[in-house]
C-alpha positions in Angstrom: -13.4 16.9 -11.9 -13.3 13.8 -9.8 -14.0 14.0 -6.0 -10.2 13.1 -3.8 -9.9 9.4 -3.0 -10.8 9.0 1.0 -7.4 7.6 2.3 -7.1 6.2 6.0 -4.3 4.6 7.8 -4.9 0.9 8.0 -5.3 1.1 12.3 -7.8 4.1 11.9 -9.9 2.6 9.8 -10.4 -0.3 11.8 -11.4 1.8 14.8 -14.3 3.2 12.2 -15.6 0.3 11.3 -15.7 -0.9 15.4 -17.3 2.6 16.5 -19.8 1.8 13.8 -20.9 -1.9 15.0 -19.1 -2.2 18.4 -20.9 -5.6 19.1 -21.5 -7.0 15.9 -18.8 -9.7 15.2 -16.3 -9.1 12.8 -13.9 -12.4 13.0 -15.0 -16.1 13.9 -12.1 -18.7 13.6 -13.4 -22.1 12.8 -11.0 -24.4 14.5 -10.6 -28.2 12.9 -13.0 -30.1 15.2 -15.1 -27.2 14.3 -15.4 -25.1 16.8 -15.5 -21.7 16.6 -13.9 -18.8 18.5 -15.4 -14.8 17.7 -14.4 -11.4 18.3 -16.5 -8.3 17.8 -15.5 -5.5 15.8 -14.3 -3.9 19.5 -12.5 -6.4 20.7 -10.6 -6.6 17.1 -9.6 -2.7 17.5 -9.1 -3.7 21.3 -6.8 -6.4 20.3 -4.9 -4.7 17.7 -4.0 -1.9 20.1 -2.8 -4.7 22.7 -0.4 -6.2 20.2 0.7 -2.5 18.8 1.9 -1.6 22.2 3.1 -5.2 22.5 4.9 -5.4 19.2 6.7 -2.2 20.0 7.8 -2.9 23.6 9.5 -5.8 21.5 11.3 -3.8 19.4 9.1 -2.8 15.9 8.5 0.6 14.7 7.2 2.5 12.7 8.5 0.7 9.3 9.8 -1.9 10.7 8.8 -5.8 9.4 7.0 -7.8 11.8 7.4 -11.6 10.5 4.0 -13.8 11.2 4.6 -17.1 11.0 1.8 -19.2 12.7 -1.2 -20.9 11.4 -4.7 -19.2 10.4 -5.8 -18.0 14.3 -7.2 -14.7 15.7 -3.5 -14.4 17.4 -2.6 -14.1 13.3 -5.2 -11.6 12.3 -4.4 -9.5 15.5 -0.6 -9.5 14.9 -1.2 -7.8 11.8 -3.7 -5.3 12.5 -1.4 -4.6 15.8 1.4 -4.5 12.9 -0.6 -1.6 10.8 -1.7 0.1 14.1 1.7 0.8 14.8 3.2 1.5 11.3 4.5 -1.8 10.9 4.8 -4.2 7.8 3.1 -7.3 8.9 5.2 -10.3 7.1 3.0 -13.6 7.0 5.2 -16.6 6.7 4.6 -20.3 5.9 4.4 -21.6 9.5 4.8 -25.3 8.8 8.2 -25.4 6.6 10.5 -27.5 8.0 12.8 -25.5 10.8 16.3 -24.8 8.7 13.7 -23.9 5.5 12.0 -21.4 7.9 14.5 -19.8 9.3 16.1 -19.6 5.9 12.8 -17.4 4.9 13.4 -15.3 8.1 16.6 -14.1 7.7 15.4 -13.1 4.2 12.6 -11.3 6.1 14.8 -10.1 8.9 11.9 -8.9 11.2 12.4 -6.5 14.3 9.8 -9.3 16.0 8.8 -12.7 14.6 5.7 -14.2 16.5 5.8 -17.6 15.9 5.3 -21.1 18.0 8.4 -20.1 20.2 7.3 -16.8 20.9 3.4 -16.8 20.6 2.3 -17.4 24.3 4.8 -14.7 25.8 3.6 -12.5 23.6 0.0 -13.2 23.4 0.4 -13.2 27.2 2.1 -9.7 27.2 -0.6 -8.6 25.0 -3.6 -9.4 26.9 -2.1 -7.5 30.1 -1.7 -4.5 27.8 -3.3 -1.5 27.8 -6.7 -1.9 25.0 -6.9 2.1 25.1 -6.7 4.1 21.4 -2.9 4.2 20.0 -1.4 7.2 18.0 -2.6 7.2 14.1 0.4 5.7 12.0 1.3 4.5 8.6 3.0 1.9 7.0 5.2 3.2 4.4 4.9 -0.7 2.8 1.1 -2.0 3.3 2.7 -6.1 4.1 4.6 -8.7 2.5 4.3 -11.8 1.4 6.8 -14.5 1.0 7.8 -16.8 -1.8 10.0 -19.1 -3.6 9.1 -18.6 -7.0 10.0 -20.9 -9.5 13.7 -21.3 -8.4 13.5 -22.6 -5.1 15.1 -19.3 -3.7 13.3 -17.6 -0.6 12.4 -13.7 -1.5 9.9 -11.5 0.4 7.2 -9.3 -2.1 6.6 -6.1 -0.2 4.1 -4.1 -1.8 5.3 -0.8 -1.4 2.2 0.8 -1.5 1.6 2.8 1.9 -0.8 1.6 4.7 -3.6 4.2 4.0 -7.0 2.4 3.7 -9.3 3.3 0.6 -13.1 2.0 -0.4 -11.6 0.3 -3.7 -9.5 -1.7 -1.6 -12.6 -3.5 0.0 -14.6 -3.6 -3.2 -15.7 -7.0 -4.3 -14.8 -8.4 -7.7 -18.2 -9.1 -8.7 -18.9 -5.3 -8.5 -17.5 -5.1 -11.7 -21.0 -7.0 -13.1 -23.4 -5.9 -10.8 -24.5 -4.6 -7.0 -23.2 -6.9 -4.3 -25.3 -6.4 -1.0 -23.0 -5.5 2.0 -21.6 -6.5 4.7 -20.1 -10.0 3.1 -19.8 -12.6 5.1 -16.3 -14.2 3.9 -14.6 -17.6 4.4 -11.3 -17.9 4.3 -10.2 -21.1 3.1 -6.3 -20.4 2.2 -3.9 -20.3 4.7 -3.2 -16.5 5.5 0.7 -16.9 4.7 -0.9 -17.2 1.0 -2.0 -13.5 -1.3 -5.6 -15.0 -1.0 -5.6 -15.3 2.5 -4.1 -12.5 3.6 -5.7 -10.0 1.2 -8.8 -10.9 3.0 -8.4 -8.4 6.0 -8.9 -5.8 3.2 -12.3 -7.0 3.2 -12.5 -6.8 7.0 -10.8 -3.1 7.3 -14.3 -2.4 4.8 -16.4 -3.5 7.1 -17.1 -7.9 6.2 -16.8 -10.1 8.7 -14.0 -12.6 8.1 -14.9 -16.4 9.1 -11.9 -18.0 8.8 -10.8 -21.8 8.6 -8.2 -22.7 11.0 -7.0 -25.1 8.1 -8.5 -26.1 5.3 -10.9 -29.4 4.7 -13.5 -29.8 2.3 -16.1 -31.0 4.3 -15.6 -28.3 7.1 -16.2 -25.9 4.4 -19.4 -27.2 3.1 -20.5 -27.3 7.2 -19.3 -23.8 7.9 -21.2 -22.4 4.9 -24.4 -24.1 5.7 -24.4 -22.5 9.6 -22.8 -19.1 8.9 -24.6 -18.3 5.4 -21.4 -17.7 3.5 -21.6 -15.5 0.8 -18.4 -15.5 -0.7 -15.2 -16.7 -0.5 -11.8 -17.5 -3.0 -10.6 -20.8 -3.6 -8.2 -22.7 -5.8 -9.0 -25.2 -8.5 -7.8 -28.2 -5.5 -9.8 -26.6 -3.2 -12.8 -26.5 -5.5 -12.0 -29.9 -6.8 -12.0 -31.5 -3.3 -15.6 -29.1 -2.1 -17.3 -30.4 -5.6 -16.3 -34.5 -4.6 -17.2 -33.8 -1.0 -20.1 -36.9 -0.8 -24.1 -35.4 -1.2 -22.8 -31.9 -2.9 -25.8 -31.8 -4.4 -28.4 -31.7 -1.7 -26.2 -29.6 0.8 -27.4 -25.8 1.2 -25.3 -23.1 -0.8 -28.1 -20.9 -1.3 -26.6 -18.4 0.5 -23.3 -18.1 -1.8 -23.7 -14.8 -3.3 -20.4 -15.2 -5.9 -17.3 -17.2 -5.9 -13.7 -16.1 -6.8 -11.2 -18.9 -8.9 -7.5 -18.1 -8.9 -4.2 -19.5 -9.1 -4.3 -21.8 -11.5 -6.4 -22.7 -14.7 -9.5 -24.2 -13.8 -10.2 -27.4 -15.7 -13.3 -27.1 -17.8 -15.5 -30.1 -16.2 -14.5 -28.7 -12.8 -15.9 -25.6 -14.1 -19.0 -26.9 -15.1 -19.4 -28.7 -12.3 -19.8 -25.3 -10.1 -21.7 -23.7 -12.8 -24.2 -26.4 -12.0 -24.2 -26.3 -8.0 -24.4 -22.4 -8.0 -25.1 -21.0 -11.4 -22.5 -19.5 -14.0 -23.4 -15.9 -13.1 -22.2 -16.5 -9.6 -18.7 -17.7 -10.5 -15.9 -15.0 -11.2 -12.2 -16.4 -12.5 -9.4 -14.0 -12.1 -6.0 -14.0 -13.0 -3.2 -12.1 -11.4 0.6 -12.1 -9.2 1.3 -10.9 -6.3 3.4 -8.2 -7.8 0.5 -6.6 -8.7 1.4 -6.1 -12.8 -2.4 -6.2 -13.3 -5.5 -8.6 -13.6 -7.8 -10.2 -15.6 -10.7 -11.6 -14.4 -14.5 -13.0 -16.1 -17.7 -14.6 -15.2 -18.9 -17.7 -15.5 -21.2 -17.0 -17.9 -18.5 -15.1 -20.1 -16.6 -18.2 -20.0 -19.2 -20.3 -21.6 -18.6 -17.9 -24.8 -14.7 -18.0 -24.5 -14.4 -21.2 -22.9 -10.6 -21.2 -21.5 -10.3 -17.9 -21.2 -9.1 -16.3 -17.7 -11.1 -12.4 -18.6 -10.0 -9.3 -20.1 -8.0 -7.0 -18.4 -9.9 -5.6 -15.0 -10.2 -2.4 -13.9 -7.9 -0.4 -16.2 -5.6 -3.3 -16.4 -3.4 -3.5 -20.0 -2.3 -6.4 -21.8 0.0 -7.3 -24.4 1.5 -10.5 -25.6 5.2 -9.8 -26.9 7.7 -12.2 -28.2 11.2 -12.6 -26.8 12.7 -9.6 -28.1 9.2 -7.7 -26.6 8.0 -7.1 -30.0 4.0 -7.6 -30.2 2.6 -11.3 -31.4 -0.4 -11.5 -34.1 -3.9 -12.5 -32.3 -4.4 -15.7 -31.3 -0.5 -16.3 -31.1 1.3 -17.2 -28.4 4.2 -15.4 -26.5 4.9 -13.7 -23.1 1.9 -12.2 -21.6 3.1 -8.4 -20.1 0.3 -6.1 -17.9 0.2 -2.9 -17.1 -2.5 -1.1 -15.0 -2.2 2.0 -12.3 -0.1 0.3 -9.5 2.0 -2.0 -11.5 5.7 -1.6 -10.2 4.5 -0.9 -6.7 6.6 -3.7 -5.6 10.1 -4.6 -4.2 11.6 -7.9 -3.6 13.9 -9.2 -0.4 16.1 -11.8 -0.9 18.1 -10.3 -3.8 16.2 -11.6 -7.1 16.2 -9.4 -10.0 12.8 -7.9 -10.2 10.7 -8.9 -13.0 11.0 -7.7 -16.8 9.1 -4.8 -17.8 8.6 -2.6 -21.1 10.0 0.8 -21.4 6.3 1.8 -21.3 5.8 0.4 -18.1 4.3 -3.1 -19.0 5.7 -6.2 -16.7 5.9 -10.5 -16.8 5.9 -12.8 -14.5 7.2 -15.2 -17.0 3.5 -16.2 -17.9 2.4 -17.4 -21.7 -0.5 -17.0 -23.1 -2.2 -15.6 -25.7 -5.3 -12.8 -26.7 -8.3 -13.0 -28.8 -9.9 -10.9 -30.8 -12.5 -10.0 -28.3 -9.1 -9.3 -25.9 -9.7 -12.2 -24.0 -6.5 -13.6 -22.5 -5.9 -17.4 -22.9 -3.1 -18.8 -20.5 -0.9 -21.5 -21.2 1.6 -22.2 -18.3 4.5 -20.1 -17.0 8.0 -20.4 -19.4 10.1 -22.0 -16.4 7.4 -25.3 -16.4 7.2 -25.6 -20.4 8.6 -29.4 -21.0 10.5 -29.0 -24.3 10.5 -33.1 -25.0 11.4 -34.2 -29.2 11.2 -30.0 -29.9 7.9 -29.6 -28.8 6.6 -27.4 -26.7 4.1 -29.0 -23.7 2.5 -27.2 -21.3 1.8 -29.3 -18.1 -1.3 -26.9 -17.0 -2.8 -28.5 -20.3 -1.9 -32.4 -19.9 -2.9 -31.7 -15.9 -6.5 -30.6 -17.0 -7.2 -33.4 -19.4 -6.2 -36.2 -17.1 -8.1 -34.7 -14.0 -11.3 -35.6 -15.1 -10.8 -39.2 -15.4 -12.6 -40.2 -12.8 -9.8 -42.7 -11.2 -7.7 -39.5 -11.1 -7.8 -37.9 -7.4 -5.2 -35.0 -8.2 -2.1 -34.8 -10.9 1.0 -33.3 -11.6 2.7 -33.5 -14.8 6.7 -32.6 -14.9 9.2 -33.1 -17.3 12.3 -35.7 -16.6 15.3 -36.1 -18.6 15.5 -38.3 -21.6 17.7 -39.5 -23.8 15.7 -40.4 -26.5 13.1 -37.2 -26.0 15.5 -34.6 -23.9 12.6 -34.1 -21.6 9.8 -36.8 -21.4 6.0 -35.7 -20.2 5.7 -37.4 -17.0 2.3 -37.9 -14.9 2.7 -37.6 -11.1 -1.1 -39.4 -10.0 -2.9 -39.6 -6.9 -5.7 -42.0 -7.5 -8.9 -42.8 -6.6 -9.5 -45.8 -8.0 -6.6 -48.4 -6.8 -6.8 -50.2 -9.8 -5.9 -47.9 -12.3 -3.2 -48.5 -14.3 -0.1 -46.4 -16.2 -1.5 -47.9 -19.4 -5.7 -46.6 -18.1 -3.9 -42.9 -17.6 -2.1 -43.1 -21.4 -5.1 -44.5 -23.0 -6.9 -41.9 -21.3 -4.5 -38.9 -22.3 -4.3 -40.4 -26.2 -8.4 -39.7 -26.1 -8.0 -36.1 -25.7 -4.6 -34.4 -26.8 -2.3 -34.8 -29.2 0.2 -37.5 -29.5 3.6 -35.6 -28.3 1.4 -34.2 -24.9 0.1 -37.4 -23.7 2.7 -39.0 -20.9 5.5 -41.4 -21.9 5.5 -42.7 -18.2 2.8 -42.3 -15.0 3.9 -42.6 -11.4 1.2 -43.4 -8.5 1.7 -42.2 -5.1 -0.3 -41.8 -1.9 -0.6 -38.1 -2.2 0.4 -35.0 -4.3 2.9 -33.4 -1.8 1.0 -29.8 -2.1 1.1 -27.0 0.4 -1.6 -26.1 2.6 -2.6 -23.6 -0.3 -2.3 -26.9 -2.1 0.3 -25.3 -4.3 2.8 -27.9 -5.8 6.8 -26.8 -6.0 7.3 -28.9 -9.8 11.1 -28.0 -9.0 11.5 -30.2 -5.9 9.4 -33.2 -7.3 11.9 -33.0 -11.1 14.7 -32.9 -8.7 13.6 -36.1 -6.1 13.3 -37.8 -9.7 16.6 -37.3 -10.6 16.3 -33.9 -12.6 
């Protein structure tokens, strides 16, 4: 019989890890000049029992949503952990929408307290006069939310509904799933913290890593601030990992002290790949593949990969997966169809905002609308999600494919590839391109598509701009840049 999973509420487990290492520091925030501003593992408790008190003089409770919508900052990391402290459900939001588009998201999240840029120095001010004293133990009957637009443009909040009660699988790293990782971690946090991968990070800090945190991301910030703090992990995005790899002198800067890195979000083109398989080693690179409605995950190592090139893993840690056709029927191997997960807290999520919540099996399995397909070995192979499929002459193109063959030309800085209404094709493949070479051409880009996929997936037209419009979590919305070109 298995020993009982240790549970903690979120607040008490923080004031563990502080009694534990009262001086050591648990948080720096590297600002963009550089700069960096600490707390120790005391003055985090301290903190968040300033802003717990604070937060409820202002009106939240125990259940209650507490909207966050200011940029990465200890103010940030202490809003929440005040949030958990009092039995709260901290709600990061994207702090730099335009105003109507955030306070469109608000109302969605309809917070008893929002700490933003109109309310951050009265309360930040009302919290430093607070008392810093131990508050009453409380959980939060939803751990947090996260906010997004999802593929239709409409705002919805993802609570995981999960309760606030801390447990040692929560802080585990993915690379324990290989081998030992020595402990404490020391973390960057390159994502903005409105974003899964940023926010999911003060899991790491509840177990006991210290958090280094970038204030907003820039490549060669991040190469600095893991040469002087001895990073040893961190998750990134394929942009983020693009723009790190191109930072000038990559090869001769110190990342000796990376222990592992974690790829999600997106596919990671196969020279970008290579390229960190080369500055740290394949062993030390872990891919993952997942949604923030927690359906399940996949996730493999670099040196996995180089046997299944393409793949994004098998299912991790008790994670399901079947690949069913419209009608949810099962596909052959090696065929391709909707790709539905299952694994032990898949439907432990709600949505605000009033969208449907996401098809599921009546044996529990769920899609985010993602297509792909297995191999023998169970390896899952993913295409592109169903709503970004270009359906152009009756073919089927997935931009996630045409994206990764046209990034490595080396005139190529980033590139989106959308589909815009034709007569002649119903949809036409069309190439979005920020270059880095001001001389390349629509015809260098088609030439350079016809080399390496087939004829119907290479790009009827190219467009150059100054710069992919992507979020601070470089995230592209393919919706809004088909509807500026006319749909």
């Amino acid at each position: 019989m298995s020993a009982p999973v240790e549970e903690v509420p979120f607040g008490d487990q923080l004031d563990r890890v502080a009694a534990a290492d009262p001086t050591g520091i648990g948080l720096v925030v590297v600002a963009k000049d550089g700069t960096d501003q600490s707390l120790t593992w005391s003055e985090l408790a301290a903190g968040g029992n300033q802003w717990c008190r604070t937060l409820e003089a202002n009106g939240a409770g125990l259940g209650d949503r507490v909207g966050i919508a200011i940029q990465n900052s200890v103010e940030l990391v202490l809003a929440a952990l005040g949030a958990w402290k009092l039995g709260a459900v901290p709600i990061p939001v994207r702090w730099d929408l335009p105003d109507w588009e955030r306070q469109r998201v608000l109302e969605v999240v309809d917070a008893a307290v929002v700490v933003d840029s109109h309310s951050l120095a009265a309360l930040g001010a009302d919290a430093a006069a607070r008392s810093a004293e131990a508050v009453p133990s409380r959980v939060s009957p939803q751990v947090m939310g996260i906010c997004s637009s999802g593929a239709t443009g409409t705002p919805k909040v993802i609570i995981n509904t999960r309760p606030g009660l801390w447990q040692p699988a929560l802080s585990d790293p993915f690379m324990t799933n290989w081998r030992p990782v020595q402990r404490p971690q020391r973390i960057l946090v390159m994502a903005p913290m409105y974003h899964t991968n940023g926010f999911m990070t003060l899991h790491f800090l509840l177990g006991a890593d210290p958090l280094i945190v970038l204030e907003k991301f820039d490549a060669a910030l991040a190469v600095d601030v893991i040469e002087r703090h001895r990073i040893t992990n961190f998750t990134a995005t394929p942009t983020m990992l693009q723009r790190i790899a191109a930072v000038p002198g990559i090869e001769d800067r110190d990342l000796s002290s990376i222990d592992w890195i974690l790829q999600g979000a997106a596919v990671m083109p196969p020279t970008l790949l290579r390229k960190w398989f080369e500055l740290i080693g394949p062993e030390r690179v872990v891919m993952a593949y997942g949604m923030t409605e927690q359906l399940g995950l996949t996730s493999l190592r670099g040196d996995e990969w180089l046997t299944h090139e393409g793949s994004v893993g098998r299912g991790f840690r008790d994670t399901e997966i079947k690949i069913l056709d419209e009608d949810q029927n099962e596909v052959p191997i090696g065929e391709l169809g909707d790709i539905y997960m299952r694994w032990p807290t898949t439907g432990a999520y709600d949505y605000r905002g009033g969208a449907p919540l996401l098809p599921t099996t009546p044996d529990g399995f769920g899609t985010a609308g993602d297509i792909g397909r297995l191999d023998a070995d169970g390896y899952l192979y993913l295409a592109d999600r169903r709503v970004d499929m270009i359906i152009t002459g009756g073919a089927n193109v997935f931009p996630a494919e045409v994206e990764s063959a046209l990034i490595d030309h080396p005139g190529i800085t980033d590139v989106v590839v959308i589909g815009l209404k034709d007569e002649q094709w119903g949809r036409r493949v069309h190439a979005v391109v920020e270059a880095a070479d001001p001389s390349l051409t629509d015809a260098d880009v088609i030439a350079f598509a016809k080399s390496r996929l087939a004829a119907y997936k290479v790009p009827k037209t190219v467009e150059f701009i100054d710069a992919i419009p992507r979020s601070a979590a470089t995230k592209v919305s393919r919706g809004a840049m088909v509807e500026a070109r006319g749909g």
